[in-house]
C-alpha positions in Angstrom: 0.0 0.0 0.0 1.6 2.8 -0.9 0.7 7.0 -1.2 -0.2 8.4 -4.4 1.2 11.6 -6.0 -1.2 14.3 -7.2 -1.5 15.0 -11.2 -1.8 18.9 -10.6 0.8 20.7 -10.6 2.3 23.3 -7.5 4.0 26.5 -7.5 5.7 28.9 -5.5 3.1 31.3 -4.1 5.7 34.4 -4.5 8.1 33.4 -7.5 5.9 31.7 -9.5 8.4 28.1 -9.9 7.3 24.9 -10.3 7.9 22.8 -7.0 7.5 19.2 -5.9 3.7 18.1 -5.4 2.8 17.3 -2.1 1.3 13.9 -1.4 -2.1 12.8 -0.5 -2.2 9.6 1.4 -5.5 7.6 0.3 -3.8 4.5 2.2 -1.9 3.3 4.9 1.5 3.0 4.7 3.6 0.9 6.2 7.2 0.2 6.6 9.1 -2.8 4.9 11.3 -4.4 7.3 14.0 -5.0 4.3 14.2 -1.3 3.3 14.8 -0.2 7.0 17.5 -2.9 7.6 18.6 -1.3 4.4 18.5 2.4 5.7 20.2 1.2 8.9 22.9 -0.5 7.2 23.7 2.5 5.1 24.5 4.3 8.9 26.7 1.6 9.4 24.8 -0.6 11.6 25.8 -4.2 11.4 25.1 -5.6 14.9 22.0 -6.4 16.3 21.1 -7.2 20.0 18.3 -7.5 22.1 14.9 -9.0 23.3 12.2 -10.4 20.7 8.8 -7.8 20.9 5.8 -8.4 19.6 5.6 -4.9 18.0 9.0 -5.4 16.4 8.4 -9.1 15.5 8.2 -8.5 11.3 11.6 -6.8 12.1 13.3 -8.9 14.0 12.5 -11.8 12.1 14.4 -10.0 9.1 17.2 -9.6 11.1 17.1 -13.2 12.5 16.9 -14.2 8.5 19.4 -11.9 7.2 22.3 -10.7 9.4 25.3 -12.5 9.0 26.5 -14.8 11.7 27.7 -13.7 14.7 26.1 -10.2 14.0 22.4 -10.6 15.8 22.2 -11.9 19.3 19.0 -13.0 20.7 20.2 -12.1 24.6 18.4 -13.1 27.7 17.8 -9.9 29.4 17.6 -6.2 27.7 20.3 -5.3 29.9 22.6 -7.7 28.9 22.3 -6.4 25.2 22.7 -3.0 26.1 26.3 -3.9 27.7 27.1 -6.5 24.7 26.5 -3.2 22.1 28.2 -1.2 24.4 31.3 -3.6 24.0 30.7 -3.9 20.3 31.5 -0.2 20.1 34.4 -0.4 21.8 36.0 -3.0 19.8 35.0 -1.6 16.2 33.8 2.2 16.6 30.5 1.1 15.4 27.0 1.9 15.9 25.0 -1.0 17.0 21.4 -1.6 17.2 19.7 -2.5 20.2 15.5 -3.5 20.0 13.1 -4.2 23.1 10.0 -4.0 24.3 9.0 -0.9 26.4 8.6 -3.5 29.3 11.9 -4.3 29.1 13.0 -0.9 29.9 13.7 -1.0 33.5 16.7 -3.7 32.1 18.6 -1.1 30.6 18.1 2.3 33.0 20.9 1.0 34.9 23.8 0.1 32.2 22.2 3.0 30.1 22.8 5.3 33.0 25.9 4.2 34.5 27.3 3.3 31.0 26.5 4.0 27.7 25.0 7.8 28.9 26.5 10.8 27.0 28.2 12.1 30.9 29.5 8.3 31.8 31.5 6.7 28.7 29.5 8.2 26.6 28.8 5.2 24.1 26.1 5.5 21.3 23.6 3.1 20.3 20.5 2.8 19.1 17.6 1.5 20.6 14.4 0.5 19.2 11.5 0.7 21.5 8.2 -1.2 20.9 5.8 1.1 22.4 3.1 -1.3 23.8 0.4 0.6 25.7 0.6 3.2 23.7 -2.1 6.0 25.2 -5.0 5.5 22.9 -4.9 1.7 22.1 -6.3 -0.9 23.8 -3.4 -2.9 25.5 -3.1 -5.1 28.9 -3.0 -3.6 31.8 0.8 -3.3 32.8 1.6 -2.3 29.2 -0.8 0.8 29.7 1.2 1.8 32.4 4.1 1.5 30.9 3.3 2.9 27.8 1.8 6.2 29.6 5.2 7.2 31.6 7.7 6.1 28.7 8.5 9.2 27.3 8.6 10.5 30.7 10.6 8.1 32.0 12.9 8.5 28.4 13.0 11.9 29.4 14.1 11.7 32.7 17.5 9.7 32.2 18.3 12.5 29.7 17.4 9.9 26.8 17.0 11.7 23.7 13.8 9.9 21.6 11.7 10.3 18.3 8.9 8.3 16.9 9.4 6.3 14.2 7.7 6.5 11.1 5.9 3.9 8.7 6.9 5.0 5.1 10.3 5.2 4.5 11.4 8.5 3.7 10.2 9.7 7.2 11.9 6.2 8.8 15.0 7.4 6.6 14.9 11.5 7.7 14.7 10.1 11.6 17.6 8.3 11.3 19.5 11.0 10.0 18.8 12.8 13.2 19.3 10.1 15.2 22.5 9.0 14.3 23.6 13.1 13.9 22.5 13.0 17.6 24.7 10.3 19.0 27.7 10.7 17.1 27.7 14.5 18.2 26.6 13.7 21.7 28.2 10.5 22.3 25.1 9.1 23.6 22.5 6.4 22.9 19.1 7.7 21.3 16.0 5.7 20.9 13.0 5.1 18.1 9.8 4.3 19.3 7.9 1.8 17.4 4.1 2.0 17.6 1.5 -1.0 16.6 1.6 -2.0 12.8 4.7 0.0 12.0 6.4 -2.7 10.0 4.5 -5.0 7.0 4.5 -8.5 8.2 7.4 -10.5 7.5 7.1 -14.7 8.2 10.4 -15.3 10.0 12.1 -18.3 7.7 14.0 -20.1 10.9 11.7 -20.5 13.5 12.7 -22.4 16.4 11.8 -26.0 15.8 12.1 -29.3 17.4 10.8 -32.8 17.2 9.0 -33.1 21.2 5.5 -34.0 21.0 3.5 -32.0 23.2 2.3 -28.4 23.4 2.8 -26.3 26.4 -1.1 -26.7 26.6 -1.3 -30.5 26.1 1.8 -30.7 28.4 0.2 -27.7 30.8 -2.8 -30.3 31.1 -1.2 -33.2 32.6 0.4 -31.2 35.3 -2.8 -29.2 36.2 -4.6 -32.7 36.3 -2.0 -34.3 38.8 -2.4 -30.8 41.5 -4.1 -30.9 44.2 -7.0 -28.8 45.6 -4.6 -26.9 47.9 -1.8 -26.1 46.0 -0.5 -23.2 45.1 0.5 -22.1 41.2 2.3 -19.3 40.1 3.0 -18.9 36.2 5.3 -16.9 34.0 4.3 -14.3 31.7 2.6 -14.3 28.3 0.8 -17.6 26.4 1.6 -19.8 29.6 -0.8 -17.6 31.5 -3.6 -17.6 28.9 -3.8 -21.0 28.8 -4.0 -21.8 33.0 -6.8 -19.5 32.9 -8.7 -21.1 30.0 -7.6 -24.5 31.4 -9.6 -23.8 34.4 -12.3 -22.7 32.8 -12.8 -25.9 30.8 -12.4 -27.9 34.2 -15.0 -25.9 35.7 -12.2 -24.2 38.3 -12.4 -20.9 39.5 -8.4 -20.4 39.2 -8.4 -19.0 42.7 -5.2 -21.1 43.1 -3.6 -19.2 40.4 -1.4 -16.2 40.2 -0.9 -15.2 36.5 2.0 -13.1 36.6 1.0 -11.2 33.1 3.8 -8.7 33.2 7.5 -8.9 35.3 8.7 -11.4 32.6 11.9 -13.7 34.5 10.1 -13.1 37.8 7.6 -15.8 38.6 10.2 -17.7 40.2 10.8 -14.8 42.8 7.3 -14.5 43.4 6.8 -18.1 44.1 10.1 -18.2 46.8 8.6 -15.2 48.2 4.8 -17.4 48.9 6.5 -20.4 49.1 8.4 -19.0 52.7 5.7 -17.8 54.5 3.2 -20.6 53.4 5.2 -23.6 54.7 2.1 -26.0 54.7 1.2 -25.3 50.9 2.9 -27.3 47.8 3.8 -23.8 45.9 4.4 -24.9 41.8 6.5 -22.3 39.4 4.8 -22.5 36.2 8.2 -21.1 34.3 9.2 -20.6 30.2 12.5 -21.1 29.2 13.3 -17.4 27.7 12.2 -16.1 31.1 13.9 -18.4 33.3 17.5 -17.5 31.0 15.9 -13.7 31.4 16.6 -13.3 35.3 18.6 -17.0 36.5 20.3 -15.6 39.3 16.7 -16.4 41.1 17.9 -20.3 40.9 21.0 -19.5 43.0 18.3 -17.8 45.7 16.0 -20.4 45.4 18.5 -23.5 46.4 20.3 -21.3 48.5 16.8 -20.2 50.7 16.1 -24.0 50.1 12.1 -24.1 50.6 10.7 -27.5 50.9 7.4 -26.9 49.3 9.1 -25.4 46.4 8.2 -27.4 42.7 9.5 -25.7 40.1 7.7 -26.6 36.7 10.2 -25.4 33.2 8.4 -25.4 30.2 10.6 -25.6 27.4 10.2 -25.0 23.9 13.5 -23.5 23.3 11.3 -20.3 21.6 10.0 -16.4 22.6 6.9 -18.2 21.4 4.8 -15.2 22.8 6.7 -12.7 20.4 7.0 -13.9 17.1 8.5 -17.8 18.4 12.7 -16.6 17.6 14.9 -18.8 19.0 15.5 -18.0 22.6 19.1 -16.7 23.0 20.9 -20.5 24.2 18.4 -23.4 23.3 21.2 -26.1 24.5 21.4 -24.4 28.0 21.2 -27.7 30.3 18.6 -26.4 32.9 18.7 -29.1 34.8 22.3 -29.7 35.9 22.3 -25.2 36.4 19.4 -26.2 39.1 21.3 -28.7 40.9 24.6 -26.4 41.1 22.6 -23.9 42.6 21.1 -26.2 45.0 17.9 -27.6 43.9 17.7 -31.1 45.8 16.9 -32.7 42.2 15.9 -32.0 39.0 15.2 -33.8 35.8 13.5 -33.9 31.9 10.2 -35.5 31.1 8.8 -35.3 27.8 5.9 -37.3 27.4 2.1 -37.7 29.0 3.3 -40.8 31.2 6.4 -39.0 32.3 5.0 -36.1 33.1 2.6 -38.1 35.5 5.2 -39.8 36.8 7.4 -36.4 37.6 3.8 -34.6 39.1 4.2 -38.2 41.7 7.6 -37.5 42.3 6.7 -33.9 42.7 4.2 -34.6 45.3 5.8 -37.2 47.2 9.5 -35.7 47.6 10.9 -32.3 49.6 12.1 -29.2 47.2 13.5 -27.2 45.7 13.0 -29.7 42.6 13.0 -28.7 39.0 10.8 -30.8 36.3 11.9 -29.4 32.6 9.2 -30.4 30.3 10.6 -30.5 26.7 7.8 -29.2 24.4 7.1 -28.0 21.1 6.8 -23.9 20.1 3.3 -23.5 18.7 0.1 -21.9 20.4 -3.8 -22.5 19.1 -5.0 -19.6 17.3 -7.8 -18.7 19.0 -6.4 -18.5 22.5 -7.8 -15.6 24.5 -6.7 -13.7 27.3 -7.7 -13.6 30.8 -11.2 -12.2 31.3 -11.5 -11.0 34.8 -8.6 -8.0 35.7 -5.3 -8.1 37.5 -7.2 -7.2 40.8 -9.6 -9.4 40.4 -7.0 -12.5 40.2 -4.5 -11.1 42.9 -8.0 -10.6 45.5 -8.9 -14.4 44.6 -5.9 -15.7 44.9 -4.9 -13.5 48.6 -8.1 -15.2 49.6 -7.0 -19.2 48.5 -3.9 -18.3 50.7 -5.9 -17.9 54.0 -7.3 -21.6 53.7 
């Protein structure tokens, strides 16, 4: 879809000379993921870092398809990219590219501030910001907050910021001010990317495997072999959605649930932090593999606090399957054998039905920390919905199942 030019022509009100013709958009436009690699790579940009967003999905998958090896890295925390472009500067005086969601902006504040800002080292990058919550849209509840106090919080650690837009020549006139800006200033400065910037784009190498279950067929089983008093808390994005459509379908109120639908890496922490004061209740960590890599230092905390009622449940796909389903940034990490060298009292793989019901026994019967991986294949149903009752609503219900 592109604008059209007018057929009349235009002149100069006072001299009389022909000028360019404006242009009437009778369209939307939108912003081909090729072309702005393109643009990019005319700035110089050749590396790539940073957390998979569903905003910037059509994007990133270009990138994932089409940067050269060892130039894109799919890291497990937006912080950690922020520091890997900072060291890809210093090594080769080049600008590198670092995208995230707006969520994952409390990641960078601290090597952004005490790093990469114009005052510290002064090290420039550029950031692309998927701007979920954007005021105006309809958006979850913690991405409306978010997306509210951005700019203000952009503003506030001296960030300088523009919005990017979806034809090219505007996407190509902001990046000449960007990267004016940071090679002038010595400073990061960031694009925000609102909903339907880019045109779609099917990433060519998505994360596959050959498990046989779905996090929902696999979710199932281990729902199935709870019991009434337990306690579950479970990660962010598609894991989530399915517990609370699970219950439904079993006729459950989910009172026992905590869906965690934003603070991605920190179910695990939320769990430890029930799990010590409720002794008496079995407390399960419904966890994804991108989030678990996102924030593992909590594994270290967890073996080291050693709670007995602690079952730690990793589903693994080896995908962001939330965001677009790109890789995660180590599929071969061995989660199990990082578990028991931080202190988990065991942990092991299960794959099918049958061993999943065997590990729920083994579960139930045996004293945590213990760690169940479940391998599983990336791949959600498409007409998954979200959660219908609010934030409040869940965290009231499930304050309440806590006083049994």
């Amino acid at each position: 879809m592109f604008c059209r030019q007018l057929t009349r022509r235009f002149f100069n009100a006072k001299s009389r000379e022909p000028i360019e013709p404006p242009y009437l958009e009778l369209q939307r436009d939108f912003l081909e993921p090729a072309e702005f690699y393109q643009e990019l790579s005319k700035h110089g940009v050749s590396f790539y870092a940073g957390v998979p967003d569903s905003l910037l999905k059509d994007f990133c998958a270009y990138v994932q398809d089409n940067a050269p090896p060892g130039q894109h890295v799919i890291t497990v925390n937006e912080g950690t990219a922020v520091s890997m472009a900072a060291g890809y500067y210093l090594a080769t005086k080049k600008i590198p590219c670092v995208y995230l969601q707006n969520s994952g902006l409390g990641n960078i504040v601290n090597p952004y501030m005490s790093l990469a800002h114009p005052k510290v080292y002064g090290i420039p990058m550029l950031y692309l910001i998927g701007w979920r919550g954007e005021p105006g849209k309809k958006d979850e509840p913690q991405h409306l907050v978010q997306g509210k106090r951005m700019n203000g919080i952009l503003t506030e650690m001296g960030m300088q910021y523009d919005v990017l837009p979806d034809y090219i020549e505007g996407a190509a006139e902001v990046l000449d001010t960007a990267f004016y800006s940071m090679k002038t200033r010595n400073g990061p400065y960031a694009l925000l990317v609102k909903r339907q910037c880019f045109t779609n784009y099917k990433l060519k190498n998505l994360a596959k495997n050959n498990y046989q279950l779905t996090r929902e067929e696999a979710l199932t089983e281990v729902i199935k072999n709870t019991r009434p008093l337990d306690v579950c808390v479970s990660t962010t994005g598609f894991l989530s959605r399915e517990l609370f459509e699970l219950r439904q379908s079993l006729n459950q109120t989910g009172e026992q649930d905590f869906l965690t639908v934003g603070s991605m890496g920190h179910a695990s922490s939320i769990a430890l932090g029930i799990a010590q004061v409720k002794k008496s209740r079995q407390v399960f960590c419904l966890d994804g593999d991108g989030a678990m890599m996102m924030h593992m230092g909590a594994l270290a905390q967890i073996g080291n606090i050693g709670p007995k009622n602690y079952k730690h449940i990793l589903f693994n796909n080896q995908a962001h399957d939330s965001v677009g389903a790109q890789p995660t940034s180590n599929p071969l990490v061995n989660f199990t054998q990082i578990a028991l060298g931080c202190g988990y009292k065991d942990a092991f793989q299960v794959e099918t039905k049958e061993e999943i019901i065997k590990g729920m026994e083994k579960l139930n019967r045996n004293d945590g920390p213990i760690l169940m991986e479940i391998l599983i294949k990336p791949g959600v149903r498409k007409d998954l919905g979200r959660p219908t009752t609010t934030t409040f609503e869940n965290k009231e219900k499930f304050m309440h199942f806590l006083t049994y």
